[in-house]
C-alpha positions as CSV (number, residue, x, y, z in Angstrom):
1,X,68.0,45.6,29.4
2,X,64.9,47.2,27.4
3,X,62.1,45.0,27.3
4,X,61.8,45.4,23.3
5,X,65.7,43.9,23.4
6,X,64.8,40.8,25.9
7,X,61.7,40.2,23.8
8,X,63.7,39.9,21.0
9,X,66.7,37.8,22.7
10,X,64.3,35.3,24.3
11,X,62.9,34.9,20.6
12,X,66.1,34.6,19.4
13,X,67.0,31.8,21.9
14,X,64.5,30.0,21.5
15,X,64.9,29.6,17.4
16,X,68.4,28.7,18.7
17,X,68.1,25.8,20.7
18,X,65.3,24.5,17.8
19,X,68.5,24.0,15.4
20,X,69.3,21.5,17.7
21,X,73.0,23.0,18.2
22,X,72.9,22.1,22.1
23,X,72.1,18.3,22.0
24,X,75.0,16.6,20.8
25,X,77.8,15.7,23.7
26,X,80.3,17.6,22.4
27,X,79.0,20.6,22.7
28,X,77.7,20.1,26.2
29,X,81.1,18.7,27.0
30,X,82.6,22.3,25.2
31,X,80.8,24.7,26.6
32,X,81.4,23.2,30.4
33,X,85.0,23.4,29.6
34,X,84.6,26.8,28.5
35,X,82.8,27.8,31.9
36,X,85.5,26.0,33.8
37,X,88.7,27.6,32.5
38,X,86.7,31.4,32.7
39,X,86.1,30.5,36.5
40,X,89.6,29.9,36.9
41,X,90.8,33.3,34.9
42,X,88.3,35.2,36.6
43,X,89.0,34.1,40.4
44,X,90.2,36.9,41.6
45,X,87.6,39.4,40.1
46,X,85.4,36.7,41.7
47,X,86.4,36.7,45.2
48,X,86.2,40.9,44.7
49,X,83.2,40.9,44.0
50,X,81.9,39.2,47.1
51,X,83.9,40.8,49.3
52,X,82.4,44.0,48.3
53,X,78.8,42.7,47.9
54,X,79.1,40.3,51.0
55,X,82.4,41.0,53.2
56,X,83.3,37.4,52.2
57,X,87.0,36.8,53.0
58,X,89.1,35.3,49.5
59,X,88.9,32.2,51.4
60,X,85.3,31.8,52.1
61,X,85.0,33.1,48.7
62,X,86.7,30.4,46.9
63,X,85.6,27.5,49.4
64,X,81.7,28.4,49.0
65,X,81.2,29.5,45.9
66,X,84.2,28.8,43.4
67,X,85.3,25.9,44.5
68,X,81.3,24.3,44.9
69,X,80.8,25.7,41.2
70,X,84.5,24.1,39.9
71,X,83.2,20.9,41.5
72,X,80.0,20.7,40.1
73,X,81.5,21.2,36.6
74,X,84.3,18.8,37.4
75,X,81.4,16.0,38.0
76,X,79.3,16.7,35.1
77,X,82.2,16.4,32.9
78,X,82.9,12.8,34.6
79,X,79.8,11.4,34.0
80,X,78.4,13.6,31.7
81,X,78.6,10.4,28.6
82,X,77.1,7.9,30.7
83,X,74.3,10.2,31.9
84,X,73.3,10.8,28.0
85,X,72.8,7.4,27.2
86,X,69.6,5.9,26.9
87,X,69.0,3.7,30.3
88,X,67.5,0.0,29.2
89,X,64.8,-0.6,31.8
90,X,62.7,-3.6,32.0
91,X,59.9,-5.1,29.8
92,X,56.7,-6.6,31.2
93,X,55.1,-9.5,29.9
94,X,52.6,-8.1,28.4
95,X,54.9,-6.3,25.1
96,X,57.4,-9.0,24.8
97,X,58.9,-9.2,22.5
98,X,59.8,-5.7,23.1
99,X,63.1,-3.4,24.4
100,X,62.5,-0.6,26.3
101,X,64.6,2.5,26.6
102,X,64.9,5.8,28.6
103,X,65.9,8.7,26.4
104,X,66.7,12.2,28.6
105,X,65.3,14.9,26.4
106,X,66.4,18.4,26.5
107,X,63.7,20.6,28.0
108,X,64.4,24.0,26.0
109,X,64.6,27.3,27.4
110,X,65.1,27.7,31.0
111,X,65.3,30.4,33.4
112,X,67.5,31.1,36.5
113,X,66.8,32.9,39.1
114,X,69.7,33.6,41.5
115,X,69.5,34.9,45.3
116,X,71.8,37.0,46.8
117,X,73.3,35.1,49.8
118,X,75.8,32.9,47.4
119,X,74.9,35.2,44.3
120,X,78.1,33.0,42.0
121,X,77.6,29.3,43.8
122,X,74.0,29.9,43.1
123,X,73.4,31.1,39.3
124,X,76.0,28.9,37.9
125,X,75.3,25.6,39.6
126,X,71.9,25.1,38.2
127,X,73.6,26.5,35.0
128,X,75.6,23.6,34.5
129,X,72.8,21.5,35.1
130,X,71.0,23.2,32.4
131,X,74.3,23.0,30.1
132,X,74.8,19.2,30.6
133,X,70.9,19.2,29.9
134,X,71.5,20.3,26.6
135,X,69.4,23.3,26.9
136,X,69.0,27.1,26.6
137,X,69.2,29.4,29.8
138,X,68.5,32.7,30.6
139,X,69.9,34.0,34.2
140,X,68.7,36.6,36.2
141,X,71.6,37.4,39.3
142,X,70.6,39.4,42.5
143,X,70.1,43.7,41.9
144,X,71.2,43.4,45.8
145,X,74.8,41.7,45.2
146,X,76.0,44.1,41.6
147,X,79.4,43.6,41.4
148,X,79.1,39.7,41.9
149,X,75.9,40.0,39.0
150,X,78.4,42.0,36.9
151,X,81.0,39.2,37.3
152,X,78.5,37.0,36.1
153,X,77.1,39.2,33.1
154,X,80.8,39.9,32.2
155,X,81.9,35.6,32.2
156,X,78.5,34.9,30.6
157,X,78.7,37.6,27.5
158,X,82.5,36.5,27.2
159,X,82.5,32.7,26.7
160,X,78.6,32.2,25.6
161,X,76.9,33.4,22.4
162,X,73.9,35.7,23.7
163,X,71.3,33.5,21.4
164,X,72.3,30.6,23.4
165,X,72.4,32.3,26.9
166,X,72.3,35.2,28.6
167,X,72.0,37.8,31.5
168,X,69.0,40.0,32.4
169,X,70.1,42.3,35.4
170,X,67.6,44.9,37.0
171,X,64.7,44.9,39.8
172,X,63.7,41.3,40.2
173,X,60.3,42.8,40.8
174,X,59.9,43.9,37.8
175,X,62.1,41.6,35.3
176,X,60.8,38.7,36.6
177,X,57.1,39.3,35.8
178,X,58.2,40.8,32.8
179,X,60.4,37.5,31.7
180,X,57.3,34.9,33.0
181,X,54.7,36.6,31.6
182,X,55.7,37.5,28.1
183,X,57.6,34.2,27.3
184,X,57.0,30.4,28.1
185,X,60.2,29.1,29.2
186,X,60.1,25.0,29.3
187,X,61.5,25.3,32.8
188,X,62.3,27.6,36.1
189,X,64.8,27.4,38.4
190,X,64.3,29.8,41.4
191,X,66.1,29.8,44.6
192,X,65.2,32.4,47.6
193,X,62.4,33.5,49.8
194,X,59.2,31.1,50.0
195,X,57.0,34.8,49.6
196,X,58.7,35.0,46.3
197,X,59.2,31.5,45.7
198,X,54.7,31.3,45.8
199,X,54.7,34.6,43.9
200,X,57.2,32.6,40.7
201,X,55.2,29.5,41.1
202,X,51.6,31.3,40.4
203,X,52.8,32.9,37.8
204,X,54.5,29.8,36.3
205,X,51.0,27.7,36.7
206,X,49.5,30.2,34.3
207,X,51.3,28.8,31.7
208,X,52.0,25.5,33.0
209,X,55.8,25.8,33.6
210,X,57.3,23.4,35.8
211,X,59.9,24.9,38.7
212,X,62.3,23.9,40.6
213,X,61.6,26.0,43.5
214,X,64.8,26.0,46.5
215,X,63.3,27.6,49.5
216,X,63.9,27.8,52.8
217,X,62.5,27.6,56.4
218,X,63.5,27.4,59.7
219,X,65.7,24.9,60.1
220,X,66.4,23.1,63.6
221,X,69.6,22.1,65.2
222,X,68.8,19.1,67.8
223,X,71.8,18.7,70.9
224,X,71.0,15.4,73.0
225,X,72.3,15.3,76.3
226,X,74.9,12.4,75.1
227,X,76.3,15.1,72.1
228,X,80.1,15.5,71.7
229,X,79.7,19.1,73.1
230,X,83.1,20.4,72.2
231,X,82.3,19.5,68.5
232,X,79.2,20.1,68.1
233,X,79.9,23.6,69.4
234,X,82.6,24.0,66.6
235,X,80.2,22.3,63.7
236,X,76.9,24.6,64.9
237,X,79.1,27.9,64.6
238,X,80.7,26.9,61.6
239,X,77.5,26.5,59.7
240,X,75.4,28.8,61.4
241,X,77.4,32.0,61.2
242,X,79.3,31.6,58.0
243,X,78.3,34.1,55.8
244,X,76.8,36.2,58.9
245,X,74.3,33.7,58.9
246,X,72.8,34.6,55.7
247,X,72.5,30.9,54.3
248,X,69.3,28.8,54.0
249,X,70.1,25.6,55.5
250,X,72.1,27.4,58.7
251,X,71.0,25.8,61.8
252,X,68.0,28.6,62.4
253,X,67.4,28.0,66.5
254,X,68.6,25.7,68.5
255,X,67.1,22.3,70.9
256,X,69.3,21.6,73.5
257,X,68.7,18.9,76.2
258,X,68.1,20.4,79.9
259,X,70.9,18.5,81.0
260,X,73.7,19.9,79.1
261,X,72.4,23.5,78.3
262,X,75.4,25.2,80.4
263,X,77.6,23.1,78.8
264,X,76.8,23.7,75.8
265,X,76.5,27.4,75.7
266,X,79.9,28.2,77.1
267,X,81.2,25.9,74.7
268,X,79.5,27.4,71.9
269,X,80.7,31.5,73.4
270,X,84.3,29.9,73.1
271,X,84.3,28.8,69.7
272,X,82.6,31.6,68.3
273,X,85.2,34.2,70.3
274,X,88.0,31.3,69.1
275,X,86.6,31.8,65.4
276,X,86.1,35.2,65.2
277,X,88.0,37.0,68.0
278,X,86.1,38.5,71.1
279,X,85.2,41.8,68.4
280,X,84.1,39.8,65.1
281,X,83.9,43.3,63.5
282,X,87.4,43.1,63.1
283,X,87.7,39.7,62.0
284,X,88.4,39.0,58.2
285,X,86.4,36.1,58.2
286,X,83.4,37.2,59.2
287,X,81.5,39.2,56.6
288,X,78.8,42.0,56.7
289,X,74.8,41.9,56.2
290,X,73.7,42.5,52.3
291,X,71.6,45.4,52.8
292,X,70.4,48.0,55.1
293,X,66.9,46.5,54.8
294,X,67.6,43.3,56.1
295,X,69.8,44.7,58.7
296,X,67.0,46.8,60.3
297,X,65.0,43.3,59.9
298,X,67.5,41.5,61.8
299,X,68.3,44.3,64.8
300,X,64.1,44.2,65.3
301,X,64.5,40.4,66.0
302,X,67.4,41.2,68.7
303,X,64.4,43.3,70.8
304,X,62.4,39.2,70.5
305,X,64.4,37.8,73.6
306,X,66.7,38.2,76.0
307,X,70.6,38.5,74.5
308,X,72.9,35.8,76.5
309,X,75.9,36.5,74.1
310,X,76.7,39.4,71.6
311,X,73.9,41.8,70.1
312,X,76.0,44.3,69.3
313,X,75.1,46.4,66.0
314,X,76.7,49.4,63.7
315,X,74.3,50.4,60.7
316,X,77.7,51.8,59.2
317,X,79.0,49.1,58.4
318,X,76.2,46.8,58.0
319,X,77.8,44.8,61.4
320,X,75.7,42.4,63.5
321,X,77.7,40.4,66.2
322,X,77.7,36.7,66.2
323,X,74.3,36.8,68.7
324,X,72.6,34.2,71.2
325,X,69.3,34.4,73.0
326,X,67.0,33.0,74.9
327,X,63.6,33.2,76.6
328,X,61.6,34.4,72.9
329,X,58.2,33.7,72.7
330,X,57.4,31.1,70.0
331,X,55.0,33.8,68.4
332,X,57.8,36.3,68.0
333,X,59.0,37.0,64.7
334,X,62.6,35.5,65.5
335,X,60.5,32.5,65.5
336,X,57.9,32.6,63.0
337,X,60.4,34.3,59.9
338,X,63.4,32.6,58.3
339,X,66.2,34.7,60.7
340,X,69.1,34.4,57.9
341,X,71.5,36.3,59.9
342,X,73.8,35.6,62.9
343,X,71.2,35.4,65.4
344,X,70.5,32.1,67.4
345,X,67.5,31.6,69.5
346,X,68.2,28.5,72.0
347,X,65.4,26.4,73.6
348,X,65.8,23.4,76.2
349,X,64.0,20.1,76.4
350,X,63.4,17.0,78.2
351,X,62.2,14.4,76.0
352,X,61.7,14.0,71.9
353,X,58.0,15.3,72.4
354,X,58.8,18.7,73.9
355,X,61.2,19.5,71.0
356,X,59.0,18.1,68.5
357,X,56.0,20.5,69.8
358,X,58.3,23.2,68.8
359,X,59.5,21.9,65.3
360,X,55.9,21.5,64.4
361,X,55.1,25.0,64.3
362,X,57.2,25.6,61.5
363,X,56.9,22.1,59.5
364,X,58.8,20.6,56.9
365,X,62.2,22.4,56.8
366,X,65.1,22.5,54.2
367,X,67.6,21.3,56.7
368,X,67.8,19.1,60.0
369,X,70.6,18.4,62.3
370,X,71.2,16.3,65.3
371,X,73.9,15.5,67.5
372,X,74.0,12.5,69.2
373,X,75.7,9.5,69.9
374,X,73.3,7.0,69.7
375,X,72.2,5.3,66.7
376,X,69.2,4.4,68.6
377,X,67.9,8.4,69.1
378,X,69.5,9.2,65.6
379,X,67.2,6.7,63.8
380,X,64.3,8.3,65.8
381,X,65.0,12.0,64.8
382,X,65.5,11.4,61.9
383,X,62.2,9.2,61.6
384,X,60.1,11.5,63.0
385,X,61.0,15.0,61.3
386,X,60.4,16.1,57.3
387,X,62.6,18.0,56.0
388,X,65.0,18.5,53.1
389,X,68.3,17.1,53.8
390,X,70.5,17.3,57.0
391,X,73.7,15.9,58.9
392,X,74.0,13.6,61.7
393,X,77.2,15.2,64.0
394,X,77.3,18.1,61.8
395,X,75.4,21.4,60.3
396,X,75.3,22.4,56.3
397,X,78.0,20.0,54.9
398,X,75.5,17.6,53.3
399,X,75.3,20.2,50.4
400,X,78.7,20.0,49.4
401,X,78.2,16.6,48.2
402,X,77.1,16.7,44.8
403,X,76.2,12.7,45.2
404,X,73.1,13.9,47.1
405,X,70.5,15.5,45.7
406,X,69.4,18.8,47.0
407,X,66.3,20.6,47.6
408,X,63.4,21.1,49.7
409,X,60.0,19.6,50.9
410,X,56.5,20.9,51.2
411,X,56.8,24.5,52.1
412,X,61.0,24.4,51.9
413,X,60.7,23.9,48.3
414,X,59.8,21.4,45.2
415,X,62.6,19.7,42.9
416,X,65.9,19.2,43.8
417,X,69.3,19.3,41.8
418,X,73.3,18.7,42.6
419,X,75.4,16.4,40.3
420,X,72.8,13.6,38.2
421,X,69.6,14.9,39.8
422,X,70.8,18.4,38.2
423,X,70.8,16.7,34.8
424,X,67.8,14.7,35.8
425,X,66.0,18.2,37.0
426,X,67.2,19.7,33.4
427,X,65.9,16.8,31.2
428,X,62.2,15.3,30.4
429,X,62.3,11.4,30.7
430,X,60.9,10.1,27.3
431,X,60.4,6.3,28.0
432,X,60.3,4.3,24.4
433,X,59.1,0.8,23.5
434,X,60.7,-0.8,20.6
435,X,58.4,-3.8,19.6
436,X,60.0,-6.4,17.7
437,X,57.8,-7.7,14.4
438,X,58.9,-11.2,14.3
439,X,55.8,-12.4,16.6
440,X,52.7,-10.7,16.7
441,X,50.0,-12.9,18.6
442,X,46.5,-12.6,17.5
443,X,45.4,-12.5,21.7
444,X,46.1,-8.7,21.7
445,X,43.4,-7.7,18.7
446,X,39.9,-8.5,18.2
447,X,37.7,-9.9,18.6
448,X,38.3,-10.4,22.4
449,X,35.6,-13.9,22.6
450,X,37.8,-16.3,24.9
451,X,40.6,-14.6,25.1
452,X,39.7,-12.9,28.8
453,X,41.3,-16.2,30.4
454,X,44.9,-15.2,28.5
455,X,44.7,-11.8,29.3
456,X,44.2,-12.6,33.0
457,X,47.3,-14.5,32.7
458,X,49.3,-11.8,31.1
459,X,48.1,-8.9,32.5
460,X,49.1,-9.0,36.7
């Protein structure tokens, strides 16, 4: 898109959603519906696209990114009514007699900024936030997933008018700037790295836009030495190489207590040969790395340690086997740098302060898991780490539950959004006191002379 023709579409938008045409419930409620029954007509191109962009399998397809988006649409459209009202909230003693009211204002024009690991889940999940907001959205998809981007361009243009919202492909280098800096959106909504995540937020402040920033980390996978091995060797693999490990709340490295190392790691070779076969390059569920860039990234880190399973690489076909290791330095890139890729560094420990040493070097990430047995060492994990969100007994599930909210803390991100923290996220909070005119005492004007003992009284 010429810059001239987004200039004019983002002026265009924004006298749109000043009519007031995207407020009322119906038309929120309409244009979900609309999104909904394109998703459906459009599966198949769906699942297509990211198997050419991503390897995905149709199945993977459907359960990580359809599905999660058909949810999420499902649950806005439940509760959608109730989330419009005004909430009545408390009145202190002080304005009685008075009602007090929470209205959810639309914010205006927002902009989406999608990453390419789950390039559909991820640009049209904040959208329907933004949707059930009431407001305006612009969308800008990954340049490094195209046929999923055109998918979304082609379901965008078809069900939505372009003055209401629309898609802006290209070089995320270059749009992006170009978008933030010639146009004050009202909000933006960026999920990816945390080096571009700082580089939207600066620009953002300029004009103070608030964000919703969904970053990432290096998220840590805890295995106590009382652990359900056999499972938590199924549930590690699971969430740590689906989608070749290109997803930012995959367990990143490993903690596994001294005393059941062994154990552990033969379980964990089983299920991954069990899951994928003993070559995973055949395997239809496992997919492909995005890019040649990050695969020359990711067959560097494999040179960080030594390999206890897998490491075996073709460039051609952007393949990286499902990959273990051990022994790597905790300076080492592998270990400073978000891996996002089927890579797994393992460390061993002996008490809660050895793994915590660790954990600290790379604070507050977007996910935590544990596996344990005891409520007594769960309670103290869980206590004694920051991070995002996480699972007890399991790895990545906790975001398909769109009752939690989701998002990050400190460097792993700001905001959060999923089911009524999306419309929450996507909506000012415009508190309103309705003073009744019946009884208006003279102790709240001049002159104040003897009234300080009243005010004392009224005023804790």
């Amino acid at each position: 898109m010429q810059y001239k023709t987004m200039t004019n579409n983002l002026t265009n938008i924004k006298q749109y959603f000043e009519t007031g045409a995207t407020k009322s419930y119906q038309f929120r409620k309409q244009q979900l519906q609309k999104l909904a029954a394109a998703i459906s007509k459009y599966e198949k191109d769906i699942s297509e696209a990211l198997q050419k962009d991503l390897g995905k399998s149709e199945a993977e397809s459907y359960a990580t990114e359809i599905a999660m988006v058909q949810m999420e649409i499902n649950f806005m459209l439940k509760h959608l009514k109730k989330l419009m009202k005004p909430t009545t909230v408390s009145t202190n003693m002080l304005n009685i007699p008075s009602s007090s009211k929470i209205y959810y204002d639309a914010l205006g024009v927002v902009l989406i900024i999608a990453p390419w690991n789950y390039p559909f889940q991820l640009a049209f999940t904040p959208l329907i936030g933004a949707t059930a907001g009431g407001n305006c959205a612009v969308i800008k998809p990954s340049e490094y997933t195209p046929a999923t981007s055109m998918v979304i361009e082609k379901i965008v243009k078809e069900i939505f008018d372009e003055q209401y919202i629309f898609v802006v492909q290209g070089n995320g280098a270059e749009v992006v700037p170009a978008l933030i800096n010639n146009f004050r959106f009202n909000h933006i909504f960026f999920t990816g790295s945390i080096t571009v995540g700082k580089a939207v937020y600066e620009m953002a402040a300029k004009q103070l836009i608030p964000v919703t920033l969904e970053l990432g980390g290096k998220s840590p996978c805890v295995v106590e030495d009382d652990a359900a091995i056999t499972v938590a060797a199924k549930r590690i693999a699971m969430g740590k190489f689906l989608n070749v490990g290109q997803t930012c709340i995959a367990p990143d490295y490993l903690l596994i207590h001294e005393a059941v190392k062994e154990k552990f790691v033969t379980a964990l070779i089983n299920t991954i040969e069990k899951f994928y076969t003993k070559n995973a390059a055949l395997s239809e569920d496992y997919g492909k790395i995005v890019s040649e860039k990050r695969f020359d990234v990711l067959q560097k880190f494999l040179n960080d340690g030594e390999i206890i399973y897998g490491g075996n690489t073709d460039k051609s076909k952007l393949y990286i086997q499902p990959t273990i290791m051990q022994h790597v330095p905790l300076d080492a890139a592998l270990m400073t740098e978000e891996i996002f890729g089927p890579i797994l560094p393992i460390y061993t420990f002996n008490t809660q302060e050895e793994a915590l040493k660790i954990i600290n070097r790379n604070p507050y990430p977007l996910a935590f898991y544990i596996f344990t047995n005891s409520t007594t060492k769960e309670a103290k994990w869980i206590d004694a780490v920051s991070f995002g969100g996480g699972c007890v007994n399991n790895t990545t599930y906790h975001f398909s539950n769109h009752h939690f909210p989701f998002g990050g803390i400190g460097f792993s991100g700001i905001g959060a959004y999923h089911g009524k923290k999306s419309f929450y996220t996507f909506t000012h909070a415009k508190p309103v006191l309705k003073t009744a005119t019946w009884f208006d005492p003279s102790i709240k004007y001049p002159p104040f002379r003897g009234k300080l003992k009243w005010m004392k009284m009224f005023l804790k």
